[in-house]
PASEBA-1860 file (N, C-alpha, C; in nm, 3 decimals):
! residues 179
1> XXXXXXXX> -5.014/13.378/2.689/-5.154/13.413/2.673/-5.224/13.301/2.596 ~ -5.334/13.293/2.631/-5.399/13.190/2.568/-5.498/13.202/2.462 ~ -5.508/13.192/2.380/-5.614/13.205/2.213/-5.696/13.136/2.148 ~ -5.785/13.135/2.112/-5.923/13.106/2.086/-5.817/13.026/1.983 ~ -5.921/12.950/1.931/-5.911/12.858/1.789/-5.810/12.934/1.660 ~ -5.948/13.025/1.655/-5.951/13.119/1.551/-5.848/13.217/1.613 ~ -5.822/13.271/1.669/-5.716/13.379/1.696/-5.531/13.313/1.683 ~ -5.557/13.191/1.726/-5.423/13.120/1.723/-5.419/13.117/1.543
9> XXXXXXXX> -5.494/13.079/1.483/-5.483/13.049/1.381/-5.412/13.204/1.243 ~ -5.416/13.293/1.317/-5.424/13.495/1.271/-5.248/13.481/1.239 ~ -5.140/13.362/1.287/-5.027/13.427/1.230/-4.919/13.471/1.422 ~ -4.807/13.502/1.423/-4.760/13.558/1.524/-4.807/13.769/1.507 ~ -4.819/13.773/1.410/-4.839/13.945/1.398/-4.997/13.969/1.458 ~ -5.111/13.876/1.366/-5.253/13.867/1.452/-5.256/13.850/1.578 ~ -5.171/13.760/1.650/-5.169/13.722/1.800/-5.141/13.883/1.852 ~ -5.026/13.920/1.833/-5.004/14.023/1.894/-5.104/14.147/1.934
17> XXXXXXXX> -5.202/14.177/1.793/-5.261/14.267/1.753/-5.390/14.231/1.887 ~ -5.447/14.109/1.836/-5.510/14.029/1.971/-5.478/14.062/2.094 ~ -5.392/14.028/2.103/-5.353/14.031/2.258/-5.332/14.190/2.300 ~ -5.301/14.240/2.248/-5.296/14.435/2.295/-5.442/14.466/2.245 ~ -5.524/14.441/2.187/-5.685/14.445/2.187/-5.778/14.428/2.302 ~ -5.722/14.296/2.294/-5.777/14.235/2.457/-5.794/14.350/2.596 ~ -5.665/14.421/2.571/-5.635/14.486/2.720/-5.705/14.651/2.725 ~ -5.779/14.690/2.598/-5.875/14.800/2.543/-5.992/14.828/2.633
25> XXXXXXXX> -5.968/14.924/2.696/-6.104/14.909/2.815/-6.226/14.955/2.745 ~ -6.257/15.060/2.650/-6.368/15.080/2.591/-6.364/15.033/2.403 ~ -6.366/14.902/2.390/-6.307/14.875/2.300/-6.451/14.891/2.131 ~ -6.607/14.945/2.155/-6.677/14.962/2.044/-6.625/15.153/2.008 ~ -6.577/15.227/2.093/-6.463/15.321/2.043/-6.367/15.358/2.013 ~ -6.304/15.242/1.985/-6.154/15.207/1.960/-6.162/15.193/1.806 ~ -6.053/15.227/1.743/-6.007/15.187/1.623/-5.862/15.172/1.581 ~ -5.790/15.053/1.561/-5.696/15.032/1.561/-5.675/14.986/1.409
33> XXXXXXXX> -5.481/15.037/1.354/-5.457/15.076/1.256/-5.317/15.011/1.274 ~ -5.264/14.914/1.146/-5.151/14.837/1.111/-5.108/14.837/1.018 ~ -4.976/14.787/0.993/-4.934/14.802/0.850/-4.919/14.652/0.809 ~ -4.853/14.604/0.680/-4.904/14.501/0.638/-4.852/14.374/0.740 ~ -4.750/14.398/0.764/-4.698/14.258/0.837/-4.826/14.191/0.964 ~ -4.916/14.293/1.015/-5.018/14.272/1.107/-5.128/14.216/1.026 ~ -5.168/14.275/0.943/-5.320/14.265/0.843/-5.345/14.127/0.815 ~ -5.456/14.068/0.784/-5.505/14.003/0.732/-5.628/14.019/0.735
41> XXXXXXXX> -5.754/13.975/0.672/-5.906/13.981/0.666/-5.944/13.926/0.792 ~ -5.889/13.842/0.818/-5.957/13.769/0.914/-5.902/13.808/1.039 ~ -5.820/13.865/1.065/-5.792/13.935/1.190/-5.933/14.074/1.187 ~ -5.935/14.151/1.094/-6.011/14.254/1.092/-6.129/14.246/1.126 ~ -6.159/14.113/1.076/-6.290/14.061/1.098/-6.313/14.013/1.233 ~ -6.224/13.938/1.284/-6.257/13.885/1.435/-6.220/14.031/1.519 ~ -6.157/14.144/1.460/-6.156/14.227/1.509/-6.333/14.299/1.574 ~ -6.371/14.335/1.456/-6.476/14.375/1.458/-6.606/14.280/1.506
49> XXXXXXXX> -6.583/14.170/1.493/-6.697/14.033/1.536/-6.697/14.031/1.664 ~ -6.600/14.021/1.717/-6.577/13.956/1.865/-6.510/14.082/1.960 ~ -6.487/14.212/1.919/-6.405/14.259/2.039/-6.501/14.414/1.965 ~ -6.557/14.409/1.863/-6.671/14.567/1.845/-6.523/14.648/1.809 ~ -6.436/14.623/1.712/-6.299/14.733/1.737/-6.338/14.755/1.572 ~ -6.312/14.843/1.571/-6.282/14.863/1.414/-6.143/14.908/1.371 ~ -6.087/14.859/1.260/-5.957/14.826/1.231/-5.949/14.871/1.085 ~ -5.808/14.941/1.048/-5.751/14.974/0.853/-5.626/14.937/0.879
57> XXXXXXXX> -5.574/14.867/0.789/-5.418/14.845/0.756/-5.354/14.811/0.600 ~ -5.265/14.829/0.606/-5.221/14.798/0.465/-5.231/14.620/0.455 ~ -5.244/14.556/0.358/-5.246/14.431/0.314/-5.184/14.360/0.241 ~ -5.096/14.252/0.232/-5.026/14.145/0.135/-5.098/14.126/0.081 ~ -5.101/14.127/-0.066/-5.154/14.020/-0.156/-5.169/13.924/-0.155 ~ -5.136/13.852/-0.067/-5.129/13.684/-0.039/-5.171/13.637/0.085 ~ -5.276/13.799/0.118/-5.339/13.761/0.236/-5.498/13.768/0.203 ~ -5.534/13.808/0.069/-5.665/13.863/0.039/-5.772/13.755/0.065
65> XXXXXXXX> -5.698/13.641/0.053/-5.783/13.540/0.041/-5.955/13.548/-0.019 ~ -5.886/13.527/-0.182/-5.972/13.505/-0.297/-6.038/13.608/-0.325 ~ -5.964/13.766/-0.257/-6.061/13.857/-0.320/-5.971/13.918/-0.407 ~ -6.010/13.932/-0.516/-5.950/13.954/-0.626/-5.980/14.130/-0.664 ~ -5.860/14.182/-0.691/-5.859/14.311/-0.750/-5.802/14.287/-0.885 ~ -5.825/14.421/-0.952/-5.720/14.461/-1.039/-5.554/14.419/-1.002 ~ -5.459/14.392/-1.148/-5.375/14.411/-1.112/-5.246/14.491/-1.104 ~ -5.173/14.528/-1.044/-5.087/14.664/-1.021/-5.075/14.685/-1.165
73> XXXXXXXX> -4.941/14.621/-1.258/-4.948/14.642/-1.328/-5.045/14.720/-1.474 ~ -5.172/14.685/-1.470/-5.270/14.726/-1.552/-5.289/14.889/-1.433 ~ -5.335/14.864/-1.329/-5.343/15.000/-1.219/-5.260/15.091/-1.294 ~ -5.136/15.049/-1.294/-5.080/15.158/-1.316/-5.048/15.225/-1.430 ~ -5.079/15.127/-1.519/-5.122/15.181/-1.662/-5.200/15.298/-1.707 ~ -5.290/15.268/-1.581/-5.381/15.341/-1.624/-5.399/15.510/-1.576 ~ -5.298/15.517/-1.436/-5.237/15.613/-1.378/-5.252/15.655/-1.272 ~ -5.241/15.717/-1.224/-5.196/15.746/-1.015/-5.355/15.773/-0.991
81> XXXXXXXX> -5.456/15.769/-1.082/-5.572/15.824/-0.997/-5.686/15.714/-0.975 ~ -5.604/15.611/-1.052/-5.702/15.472/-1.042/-5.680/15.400/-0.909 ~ -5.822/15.317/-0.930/-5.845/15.216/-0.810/-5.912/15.146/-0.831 ~ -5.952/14.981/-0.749/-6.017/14.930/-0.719/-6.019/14.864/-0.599 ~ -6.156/14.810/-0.573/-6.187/14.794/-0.473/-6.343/14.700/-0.423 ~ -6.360/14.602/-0.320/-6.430/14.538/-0.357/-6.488/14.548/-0.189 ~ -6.604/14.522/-0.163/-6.691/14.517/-0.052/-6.763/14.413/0.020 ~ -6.716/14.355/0.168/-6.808/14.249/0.170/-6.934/14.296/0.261
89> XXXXXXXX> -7.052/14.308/0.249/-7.114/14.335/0.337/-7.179/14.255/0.434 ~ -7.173/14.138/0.400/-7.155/14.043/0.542/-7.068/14.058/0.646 ~ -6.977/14.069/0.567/-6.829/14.064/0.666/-6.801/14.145/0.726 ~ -6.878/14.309/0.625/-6.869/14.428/0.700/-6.731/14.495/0.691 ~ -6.608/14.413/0.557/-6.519/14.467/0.535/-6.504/14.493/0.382 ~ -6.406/14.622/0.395/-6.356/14.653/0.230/-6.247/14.627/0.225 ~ -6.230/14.609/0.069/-6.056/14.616/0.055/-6.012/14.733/-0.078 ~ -5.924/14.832/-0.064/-5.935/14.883/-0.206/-5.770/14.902/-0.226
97> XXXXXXXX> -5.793/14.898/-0.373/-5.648/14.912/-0.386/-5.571/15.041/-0.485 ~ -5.499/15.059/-0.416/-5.498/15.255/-0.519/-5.336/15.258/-0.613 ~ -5.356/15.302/-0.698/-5.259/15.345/-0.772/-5.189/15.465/-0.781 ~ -5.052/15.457/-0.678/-4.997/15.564/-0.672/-4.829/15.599/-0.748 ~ -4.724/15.597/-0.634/-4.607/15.574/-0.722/-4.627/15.451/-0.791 ~ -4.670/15.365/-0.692/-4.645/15.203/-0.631/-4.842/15.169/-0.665 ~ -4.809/15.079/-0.654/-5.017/15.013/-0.594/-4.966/14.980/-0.441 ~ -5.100/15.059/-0.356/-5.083/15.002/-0.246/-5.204/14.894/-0.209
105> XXXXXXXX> -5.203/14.825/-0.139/-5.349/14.766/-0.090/-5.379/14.802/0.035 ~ -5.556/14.833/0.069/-5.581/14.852/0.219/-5.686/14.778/0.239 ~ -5.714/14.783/0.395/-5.863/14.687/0.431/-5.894/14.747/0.568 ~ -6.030/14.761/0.536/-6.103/14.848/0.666/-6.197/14.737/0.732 ~ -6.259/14.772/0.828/-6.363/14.723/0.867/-6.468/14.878/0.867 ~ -6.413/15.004/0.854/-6.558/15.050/0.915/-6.534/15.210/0.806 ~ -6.418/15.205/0.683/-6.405/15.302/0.594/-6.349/15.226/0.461 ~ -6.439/15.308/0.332/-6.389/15.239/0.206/-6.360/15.328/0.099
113> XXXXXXXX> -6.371/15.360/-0.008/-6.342/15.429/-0.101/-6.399/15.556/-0.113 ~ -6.500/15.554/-0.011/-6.580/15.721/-0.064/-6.612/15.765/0.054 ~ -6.566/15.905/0.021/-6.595/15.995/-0.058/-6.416/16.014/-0.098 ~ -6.380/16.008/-0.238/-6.266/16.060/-0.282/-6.261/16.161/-0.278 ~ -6.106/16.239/-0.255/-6.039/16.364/-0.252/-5.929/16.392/-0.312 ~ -5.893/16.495/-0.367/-5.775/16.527/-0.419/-5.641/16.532/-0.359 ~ -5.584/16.473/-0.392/-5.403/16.501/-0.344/-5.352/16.537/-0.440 ~ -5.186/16.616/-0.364/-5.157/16.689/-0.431/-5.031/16.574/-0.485
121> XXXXXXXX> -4.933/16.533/-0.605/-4.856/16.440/-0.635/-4.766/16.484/-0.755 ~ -4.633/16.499/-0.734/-4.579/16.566/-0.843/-4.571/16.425/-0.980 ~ -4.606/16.542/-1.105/-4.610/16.473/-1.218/-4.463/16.505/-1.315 ~ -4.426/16.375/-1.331/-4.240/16.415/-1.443/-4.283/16.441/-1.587 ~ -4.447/16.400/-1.627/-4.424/16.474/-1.770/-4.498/16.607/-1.753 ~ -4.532/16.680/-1.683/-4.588/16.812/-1.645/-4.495/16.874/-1.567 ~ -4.386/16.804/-1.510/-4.303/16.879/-1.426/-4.356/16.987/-1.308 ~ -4.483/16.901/-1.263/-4.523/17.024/-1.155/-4.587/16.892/-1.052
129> XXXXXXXX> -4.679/17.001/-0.956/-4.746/16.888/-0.881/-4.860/16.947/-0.927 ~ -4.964/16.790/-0.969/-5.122/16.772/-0.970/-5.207/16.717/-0.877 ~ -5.333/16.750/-0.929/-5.375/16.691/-0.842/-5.464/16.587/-0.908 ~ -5.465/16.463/-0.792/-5.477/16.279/-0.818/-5.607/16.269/-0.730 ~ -5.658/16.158/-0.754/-5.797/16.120/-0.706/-5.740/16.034/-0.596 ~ -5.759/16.079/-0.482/-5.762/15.930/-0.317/-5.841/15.910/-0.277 ~ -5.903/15.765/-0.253/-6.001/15.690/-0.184/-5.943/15.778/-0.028 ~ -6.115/15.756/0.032/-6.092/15.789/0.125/-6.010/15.688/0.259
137> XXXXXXXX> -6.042/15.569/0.220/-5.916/15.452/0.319/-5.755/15.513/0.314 ~ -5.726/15.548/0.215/-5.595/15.589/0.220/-5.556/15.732/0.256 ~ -5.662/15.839/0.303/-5.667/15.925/0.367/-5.698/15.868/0.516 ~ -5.758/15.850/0.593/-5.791/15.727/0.760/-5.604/15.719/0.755 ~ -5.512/15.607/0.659/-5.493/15.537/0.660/-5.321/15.642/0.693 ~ -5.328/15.721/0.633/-5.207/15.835/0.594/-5.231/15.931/0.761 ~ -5.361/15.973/0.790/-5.376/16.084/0.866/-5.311/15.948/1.020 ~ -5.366/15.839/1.061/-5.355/15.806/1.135/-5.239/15.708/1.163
145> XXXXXXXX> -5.116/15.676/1.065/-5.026/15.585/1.075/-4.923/15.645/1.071 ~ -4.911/15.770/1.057/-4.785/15.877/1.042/-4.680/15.830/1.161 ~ -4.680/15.815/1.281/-4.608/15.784/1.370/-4.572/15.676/1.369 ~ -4.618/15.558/1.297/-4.544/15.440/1.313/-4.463/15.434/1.188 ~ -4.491/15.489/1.097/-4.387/15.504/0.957/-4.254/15.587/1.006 ~ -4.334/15.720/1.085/-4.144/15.809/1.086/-4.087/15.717/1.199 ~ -4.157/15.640/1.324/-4.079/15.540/1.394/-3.985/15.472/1.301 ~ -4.044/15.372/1.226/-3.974/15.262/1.147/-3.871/15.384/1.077
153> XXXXXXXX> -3.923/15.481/0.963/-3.773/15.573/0.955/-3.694/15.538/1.046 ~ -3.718/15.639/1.161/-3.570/15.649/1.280/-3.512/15.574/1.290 ~ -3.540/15.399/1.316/-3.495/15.355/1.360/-3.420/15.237/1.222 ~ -3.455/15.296/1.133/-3.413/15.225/1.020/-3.256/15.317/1.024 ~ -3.264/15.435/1.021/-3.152/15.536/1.022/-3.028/15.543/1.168 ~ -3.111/15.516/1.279/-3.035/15.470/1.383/-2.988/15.348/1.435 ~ -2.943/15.283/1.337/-2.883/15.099/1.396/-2.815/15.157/1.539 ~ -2.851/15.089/1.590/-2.782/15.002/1.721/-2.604/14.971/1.718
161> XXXXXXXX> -2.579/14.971/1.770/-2.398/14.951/1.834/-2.396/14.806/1.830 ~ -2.523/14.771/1.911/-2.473/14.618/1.971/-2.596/14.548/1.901 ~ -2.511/14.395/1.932/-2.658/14.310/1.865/-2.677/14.214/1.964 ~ -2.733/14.126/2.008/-2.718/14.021/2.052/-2.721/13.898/1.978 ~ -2.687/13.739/2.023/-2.661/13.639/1.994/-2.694/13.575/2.066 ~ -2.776/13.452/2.037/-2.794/13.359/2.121/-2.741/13.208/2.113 ~ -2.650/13.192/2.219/-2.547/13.039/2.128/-2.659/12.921/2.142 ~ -2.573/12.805/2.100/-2.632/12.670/2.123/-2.646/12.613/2.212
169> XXXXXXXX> -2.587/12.688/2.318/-2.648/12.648/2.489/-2.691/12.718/2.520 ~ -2.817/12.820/2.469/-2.903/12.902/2.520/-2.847/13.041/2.602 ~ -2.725/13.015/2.602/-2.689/13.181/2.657/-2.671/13.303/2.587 ~ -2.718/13.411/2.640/-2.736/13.501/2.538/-2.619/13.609/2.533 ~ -2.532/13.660/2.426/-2.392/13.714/2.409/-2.433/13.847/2.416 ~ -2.391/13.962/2.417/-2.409/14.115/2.339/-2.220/14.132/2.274 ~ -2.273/14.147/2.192/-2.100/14.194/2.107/-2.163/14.312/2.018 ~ -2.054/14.351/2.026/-2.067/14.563/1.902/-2.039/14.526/1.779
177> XXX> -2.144/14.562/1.694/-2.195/14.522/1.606/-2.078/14.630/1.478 ~ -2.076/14.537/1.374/-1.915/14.603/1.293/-1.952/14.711/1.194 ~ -2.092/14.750/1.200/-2.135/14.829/1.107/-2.117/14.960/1.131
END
């Protein structure tokens, strides 16, 4: 397949995301949703610039490029109901970042922090479950990615028998794998 400047430039995970975009027959009703290995700003953005798609995924830190949040550490100091989060409105994207077990990071093109809602999250010095403040990106983000998380489960839990190999003269082996 062949790629614009800018699309070649998105990474092998952006290409992909691209290229199954491309093939979207009504694509200003589409909204497509990734986890971090896909994300970057600038995919989201040429998402929404050039193909009308609107897009949320989780995000690397080392993909923010210069947008600066809080950091986990201090987040979580402060406790499971904090966040931040920053807005470009040129760009027409957010990024926010929430404090849960973990800090996660997300980035939308077309949902951001509000309207927050309660979740429910068990607490070890109350010994019960409370309830925590969630941006609304990480509700989008939970309701609509459920199937590619219990995928990755399954198949994290179901290894394969066989693996393949590919030697130094390009032929490709299958041998049963010793695990």
């Amino acid at each position: 397949m062949i790629f614009s400047g800018t699309e070649a430039e998105l990474g092998s995970g952006g290409r992909v995301v691209v290229q199954l975009c491309k093939t979207v027959p009504n694509p200003t009703k589409t909204y497509v949703y990734f986890d971090n290995w896909f994300t970057s700003l600038d995919l989201i953005i040429l998402l929404k610039n050039d193909y009308g798609i609107n897009s949320l995924g989780t995000v690397r830190s080392n993909r923010l490029q210069g947008c600066t949040l809080e950091q986990d550490k201090s987040l979580l100091k402060m406790g499971r109901r904090t966040f931040d989060y920053k807005a470009d409105n040129n760009a027409g994207i957010a990024v926010v970042k929430w404090a849960d077990t973990k800090c996660v990071t997300l980035a939308s093109s077309y949902v951001s922090h509000t309207p927050t809602f309660q979740v429910k999250r068990y607490s070890k010095e109350e010994k019960k479950k409370v309830d925590v403040v969630c941006p609304q990106i990480k509700k989008q983000y939970n309701t609509h990615m459920g199937g590619v998380d219990l995928a990755d489960m399954l198949i994290a839990l179901y290894k394969t028998l066989y693996e393949t190999v590919k030697s130094l003269d390009g032929n490709m082996t299958i041998s049963k794998n010793s695990e």
